[in-house]
C-alpha positions in Angstrom: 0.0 0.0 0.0 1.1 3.3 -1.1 2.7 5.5 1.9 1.0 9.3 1.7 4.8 10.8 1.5 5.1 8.4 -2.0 1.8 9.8 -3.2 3.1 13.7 -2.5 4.6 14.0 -6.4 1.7 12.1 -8.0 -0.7 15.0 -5.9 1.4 17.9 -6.4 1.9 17.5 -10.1 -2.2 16.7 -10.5 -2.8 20.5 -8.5 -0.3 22.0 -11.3 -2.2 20.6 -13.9 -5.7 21.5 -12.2 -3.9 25.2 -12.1 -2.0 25.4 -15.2 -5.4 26.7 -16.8 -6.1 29.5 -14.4 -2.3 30.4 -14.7 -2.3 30.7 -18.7 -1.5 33.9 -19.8 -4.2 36.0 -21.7 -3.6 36.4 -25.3 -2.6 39.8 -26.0 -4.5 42.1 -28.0 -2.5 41.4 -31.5 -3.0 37.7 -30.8 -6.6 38.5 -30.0 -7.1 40.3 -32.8 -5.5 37.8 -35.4 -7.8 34.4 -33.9 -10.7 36.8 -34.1 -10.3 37.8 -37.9 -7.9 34.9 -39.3 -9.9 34.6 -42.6 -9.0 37.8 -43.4 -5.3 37.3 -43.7 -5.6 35.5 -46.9 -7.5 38.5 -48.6 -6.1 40.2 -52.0 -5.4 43.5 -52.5 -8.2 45.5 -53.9 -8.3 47.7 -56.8 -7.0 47.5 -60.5 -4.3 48.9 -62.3 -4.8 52.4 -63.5 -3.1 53.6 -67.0 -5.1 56.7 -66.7 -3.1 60.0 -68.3 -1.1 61.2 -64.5 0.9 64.0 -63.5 2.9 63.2 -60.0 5.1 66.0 -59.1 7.3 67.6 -56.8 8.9 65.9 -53.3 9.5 69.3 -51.7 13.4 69.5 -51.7 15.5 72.5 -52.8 17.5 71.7 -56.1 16.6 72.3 -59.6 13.9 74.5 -60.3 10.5 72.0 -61.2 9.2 71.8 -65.0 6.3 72.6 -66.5 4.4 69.9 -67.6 1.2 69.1 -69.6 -1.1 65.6 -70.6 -4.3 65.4 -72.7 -6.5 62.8 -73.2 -9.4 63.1 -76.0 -10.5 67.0 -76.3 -8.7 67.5 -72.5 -5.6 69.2 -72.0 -4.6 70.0 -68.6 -1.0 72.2 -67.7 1.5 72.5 -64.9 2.9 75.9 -64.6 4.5 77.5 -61.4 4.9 80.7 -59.9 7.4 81.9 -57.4 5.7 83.0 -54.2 7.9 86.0 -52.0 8.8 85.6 -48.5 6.7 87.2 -46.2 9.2 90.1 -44.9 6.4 91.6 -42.3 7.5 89.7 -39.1 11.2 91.4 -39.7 13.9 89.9 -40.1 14.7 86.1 -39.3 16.8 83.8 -37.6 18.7 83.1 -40.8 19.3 86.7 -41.7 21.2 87.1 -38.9 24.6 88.2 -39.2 27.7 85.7 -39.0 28.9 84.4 -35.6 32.9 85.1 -34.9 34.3 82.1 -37.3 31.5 82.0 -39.5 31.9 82.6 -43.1 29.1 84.5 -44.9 26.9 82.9 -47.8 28.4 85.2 -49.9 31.9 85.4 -49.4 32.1 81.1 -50.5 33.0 80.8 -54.1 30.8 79.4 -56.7 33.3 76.8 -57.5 33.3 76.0 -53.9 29.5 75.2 -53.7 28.0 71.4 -54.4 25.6 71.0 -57.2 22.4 73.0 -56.5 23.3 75.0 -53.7 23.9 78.7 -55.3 20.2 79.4 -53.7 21.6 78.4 -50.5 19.6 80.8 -48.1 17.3 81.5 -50.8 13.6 82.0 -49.4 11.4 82.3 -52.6 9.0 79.1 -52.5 6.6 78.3 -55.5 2.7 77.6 -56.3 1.7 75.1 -58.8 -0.6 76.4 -61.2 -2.9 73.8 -62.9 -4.7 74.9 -65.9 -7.9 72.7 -68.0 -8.4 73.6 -71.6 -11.8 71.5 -73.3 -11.7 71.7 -77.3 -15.4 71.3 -78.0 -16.2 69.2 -80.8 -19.3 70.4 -81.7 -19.6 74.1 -80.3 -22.5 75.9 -80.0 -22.0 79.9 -81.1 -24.3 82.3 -79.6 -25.4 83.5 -82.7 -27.0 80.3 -83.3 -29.4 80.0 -80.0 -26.7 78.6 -77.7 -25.3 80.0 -74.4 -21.7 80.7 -74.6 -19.3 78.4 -72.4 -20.1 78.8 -68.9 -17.6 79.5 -66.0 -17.6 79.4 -62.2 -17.1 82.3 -60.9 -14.7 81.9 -58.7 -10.8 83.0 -58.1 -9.4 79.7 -59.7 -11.7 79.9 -62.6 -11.6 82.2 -65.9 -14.9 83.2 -67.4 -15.4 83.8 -71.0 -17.9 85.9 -72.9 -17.8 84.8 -75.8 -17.6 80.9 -77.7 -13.8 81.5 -79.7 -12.5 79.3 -82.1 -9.7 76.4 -80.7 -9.7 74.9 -77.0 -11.2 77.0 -74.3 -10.1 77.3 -70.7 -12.3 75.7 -68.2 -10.4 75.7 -65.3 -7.8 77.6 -63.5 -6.5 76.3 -59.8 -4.1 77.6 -58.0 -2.5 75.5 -55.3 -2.0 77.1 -51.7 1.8 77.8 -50.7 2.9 75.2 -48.9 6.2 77.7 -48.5 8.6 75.3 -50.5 10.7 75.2 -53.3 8.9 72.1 -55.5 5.3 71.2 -54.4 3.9 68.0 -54.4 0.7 68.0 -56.8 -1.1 65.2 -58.6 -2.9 65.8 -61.9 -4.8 63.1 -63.6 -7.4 62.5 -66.4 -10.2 59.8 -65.5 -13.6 58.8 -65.8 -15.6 59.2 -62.6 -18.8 60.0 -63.5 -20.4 57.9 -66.3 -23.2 60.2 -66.4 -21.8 63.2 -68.6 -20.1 62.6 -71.9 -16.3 63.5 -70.8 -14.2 62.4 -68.3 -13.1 64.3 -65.6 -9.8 66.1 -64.0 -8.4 65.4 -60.7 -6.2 68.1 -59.4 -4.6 67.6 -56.0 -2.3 69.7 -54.0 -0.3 69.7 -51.0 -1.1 72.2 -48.4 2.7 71.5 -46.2 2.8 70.2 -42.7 4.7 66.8 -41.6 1.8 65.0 -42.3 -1.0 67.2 -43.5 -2.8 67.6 -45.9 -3.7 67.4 -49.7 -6.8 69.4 -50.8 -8.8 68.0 -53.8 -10.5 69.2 -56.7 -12.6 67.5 -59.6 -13.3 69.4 -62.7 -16.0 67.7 -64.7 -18.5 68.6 -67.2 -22.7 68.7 -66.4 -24.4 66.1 -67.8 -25.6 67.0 -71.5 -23.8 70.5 -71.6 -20.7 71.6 -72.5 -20.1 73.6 -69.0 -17.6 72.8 -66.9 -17.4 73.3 -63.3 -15.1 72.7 -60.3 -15.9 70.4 -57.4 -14.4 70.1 -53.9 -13.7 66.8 -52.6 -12.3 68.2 -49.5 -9.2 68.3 -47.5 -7.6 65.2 -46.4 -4.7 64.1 -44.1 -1.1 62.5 -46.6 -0.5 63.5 -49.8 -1.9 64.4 -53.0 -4.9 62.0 -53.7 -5.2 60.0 -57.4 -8.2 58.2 -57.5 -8.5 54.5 -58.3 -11.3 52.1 -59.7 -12.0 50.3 -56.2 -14.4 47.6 -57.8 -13.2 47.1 -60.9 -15.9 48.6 -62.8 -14.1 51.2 -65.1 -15.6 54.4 -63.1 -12.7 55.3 -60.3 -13.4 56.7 -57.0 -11.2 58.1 -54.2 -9.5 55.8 -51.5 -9.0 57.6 -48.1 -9.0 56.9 -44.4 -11.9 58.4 -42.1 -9.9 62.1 -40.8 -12.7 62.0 -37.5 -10.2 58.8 -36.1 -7.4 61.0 -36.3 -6.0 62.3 -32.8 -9.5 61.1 -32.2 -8.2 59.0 -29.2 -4.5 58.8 -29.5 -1.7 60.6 -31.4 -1.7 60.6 -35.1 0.8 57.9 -35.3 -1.1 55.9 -32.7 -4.3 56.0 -34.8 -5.6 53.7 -37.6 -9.0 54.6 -39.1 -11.5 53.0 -41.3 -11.5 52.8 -45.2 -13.8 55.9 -46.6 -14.9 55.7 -50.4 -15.6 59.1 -52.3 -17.5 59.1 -55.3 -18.8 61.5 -57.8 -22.3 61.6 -58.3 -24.6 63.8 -60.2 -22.0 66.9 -59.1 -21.6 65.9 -55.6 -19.0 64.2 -53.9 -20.5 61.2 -51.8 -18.9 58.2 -48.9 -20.4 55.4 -50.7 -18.0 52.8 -48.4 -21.0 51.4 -47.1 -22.2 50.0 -50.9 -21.6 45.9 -51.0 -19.5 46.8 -54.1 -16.7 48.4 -52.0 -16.8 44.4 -49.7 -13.3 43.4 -51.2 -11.7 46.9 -50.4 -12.8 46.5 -46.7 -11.5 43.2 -46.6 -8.2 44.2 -48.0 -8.2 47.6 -45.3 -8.7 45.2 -42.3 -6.3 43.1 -43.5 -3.6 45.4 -43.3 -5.0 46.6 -39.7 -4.7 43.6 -38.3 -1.3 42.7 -39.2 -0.1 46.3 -37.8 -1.6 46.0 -34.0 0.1 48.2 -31.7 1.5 47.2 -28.1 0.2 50.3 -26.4 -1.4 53.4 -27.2 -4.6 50.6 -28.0 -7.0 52.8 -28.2 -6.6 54.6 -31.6 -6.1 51.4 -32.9 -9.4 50.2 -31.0 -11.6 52.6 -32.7 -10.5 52.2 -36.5 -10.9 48.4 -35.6 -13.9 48.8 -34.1 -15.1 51.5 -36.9 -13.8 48.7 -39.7 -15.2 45.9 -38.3 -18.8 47.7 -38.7 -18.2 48.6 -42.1 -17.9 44.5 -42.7 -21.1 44.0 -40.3 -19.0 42.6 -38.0 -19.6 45.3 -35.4 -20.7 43.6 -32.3 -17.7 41.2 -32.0 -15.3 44.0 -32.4 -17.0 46.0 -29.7 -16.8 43.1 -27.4 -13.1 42.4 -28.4 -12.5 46.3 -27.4 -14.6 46.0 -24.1 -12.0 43.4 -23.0 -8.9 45.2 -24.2 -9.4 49.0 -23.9 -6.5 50.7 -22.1 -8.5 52.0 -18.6 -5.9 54.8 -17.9 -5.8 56.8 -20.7 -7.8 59.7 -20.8 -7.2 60.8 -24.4 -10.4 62.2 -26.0 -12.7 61.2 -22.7 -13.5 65.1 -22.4 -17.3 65.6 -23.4 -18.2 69.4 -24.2 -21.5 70.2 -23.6 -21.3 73.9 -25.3 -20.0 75.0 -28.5 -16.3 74.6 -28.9 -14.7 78.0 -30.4 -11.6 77.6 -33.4 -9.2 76.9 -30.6 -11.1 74.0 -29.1 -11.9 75.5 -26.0 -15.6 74.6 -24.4 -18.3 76.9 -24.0 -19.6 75.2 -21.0 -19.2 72.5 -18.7 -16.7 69.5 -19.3 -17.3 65.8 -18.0 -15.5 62.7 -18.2 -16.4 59.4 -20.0 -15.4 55.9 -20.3 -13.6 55.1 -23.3 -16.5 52.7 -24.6 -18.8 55.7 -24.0 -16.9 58.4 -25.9 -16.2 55.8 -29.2 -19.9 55.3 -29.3 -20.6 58.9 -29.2 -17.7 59.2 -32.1 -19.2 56.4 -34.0 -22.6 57.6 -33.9 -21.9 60.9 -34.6 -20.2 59.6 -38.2 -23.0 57.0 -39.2 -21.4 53.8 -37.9 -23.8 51.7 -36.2 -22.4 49.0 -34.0 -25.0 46.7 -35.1 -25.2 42.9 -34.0 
């Protein structure tokens, strides 16, 4: 008969594996994440290739002056000019304007021969504004003479208006880009078709407005349906670069690929955020988010794809709320709210501050501030943008 001291290992190592469960670490989030959605790392990109006619220009560096440029497609022409912008002397004098320190040698007593490729503007402040220009040769005009309007025009600073119908192409479009204060400017030009509807395809013009990681602002010149008048849309102002559009679905008519700004600094830093796929399209003049449309179900998949394989260690909660915002565009919201509920970082207060005035340009509150929960402020954030948890 076993003694009870010969029976002590047997006992011990049956309590250790009684144990071992409660012991077992929790997965962390990225594991979490990855069991929860593990379909989805198979997915394909989305979108086709594009050989639409594309200007991409400018990185921002000091160096050679940048080129004109110009691309047509069909009865389009569109141009790239540039104008130098002056330094804005009003504040006085600069840093950089100071006089030499004891030892220093003054920009203008080094030789030209002593100077690297590109740096006789050395100190040189001027910075330059792209200038993009539409011409539309009508093949059919209409004179006035003969019961027709002449050629239309927005009125608007960007835009020329004409009087008269003249022989050859005819401006349509003028746009100026902001100055982003340096020397080349990023700007993407590109001739598409977005809206089926009208008989010519439209131009995408997109600038860069400077910043470390902000922003491009978007324009769409397109003709109205059945008339040979022009006008120029605004898609808006987005964080990144200049914007191109792409055909999403496959179906010939492109549309614009961009994350959802609201996320943004929304409940983290910029870096620490991740926010859902949005989907601009052009429609009867307007720009709308179709992302919801079934069409745009491969894109999504392809977005969360790329989430999950990028989940952060900590600052979780801007990643959170583009999950969570992601997972609803794939009517999977419910799961990723209860996968949030279990992960949320409790001690950060980032974005918990509800205003319950008007907040003035600055951001300060009108009237009284309260607290909320983390869960509490994303659903206010989420509602507030038409994403509905759902089941």
């Amino acid at each position: 008969m076993p003694t009870i001291a010969s029976l002590l290992p047997l006992l011990g190592a049956l309590c250790l594996v009684g144990l071992a469960p409660a012991f077992a670490a929790e997965p962390s989030l990225g594991e979490a994440v990855r069991s929860a959605d593990a379909r989805y790392l198979e997915a394909p990109e989305s979108g086709s290739m594009d050989d639409s006619p594309q200007i991409v220009a400018g990185g921002g560096e000091e160096g050679l002056p940048p080129l004109d440029q110009e691309l047509s497609l069909g009865p389009l022409r569109v141009t790239l000019t540039y104008v130098e912008e002056e330094p804005d002397t009003s504040a006085g004098p600069q840093a950089d304007d100071a006089p030499p320190e004891d030892g220093e040698i003054a920009l203008e007593d080094i030789p030209a021969e002593a100077m690297l490729p590109g740096e006789f503007d050395l100190g040189e402040t001027v910075s330059r504004v792209a200038v993009v220009t539409v011409y539309f040769d009508d093949p059919s005009p209409v004179a006035p003479d003969e019961g027709g309007d002449a050629m239309p025009q927005e009125a608007s600073d960007s835009d020329v208006a004409t009087d008269e119908m003249s022989a050859g192409p005819q401006e349509v479009a003028r746009l100026r880009g902001p100055d982003a204060g340096v020397f080349d400017p990023p700007v993407s030009i590109q001739i598409a078709e977005l809206d089926p509807g009208n008989a010519h395809p439209e131009v995408v013009v997109s600038f860069f407005t400077g910043g470390a990681h902000c922003c491009s602002v978007t324009h769409v010149v397109t003709a109205k349906a059945g008339r040979a008048e022009w006008t120029t849309i605004d898609v808006g102002e987005f964080d990144g670069g200049p914007l191109l559009a792409v055909d999403l679905d496959g179906d010939g008519v492109l549309e614009f690929e961009t994350r959802d700004n609201a996320f943004l600094y929304a409940f983290a830093c910029y870096a620490c955020s991740l926010a859902p796929l949005q989907v601009l399209a052009l429609r009867d003049g307007k720009i709308e988010d179709v992302g919801a449309e079934a069409r745009f179900g491969p894109a999504h998949t392809a977005w969360l794809k790329n989430m999950i394989l990028s989940v952060p260690d900590q600052d979780v909660n801007g990643f959170l709320a583009g999950y969570v915002g992601q997972k609803i565009r794939l009517g999977e919201g419910k799961q990723a709210w209860d996968l949030m509920l279990k992960y949320y970082d409790r001690n950060s207060d980032w974005g918990l501050e509800v205003c319950d005035g008007a907040r003035n340009e600055s951001g300060d509150c009108s009237g009284a501030v309260t607290m909320v929960t983390f869960p509490e402020a994303l659903e206010r954030m989420l509602n507030k943008n038409g994403y509905k948890i759902g089941g």
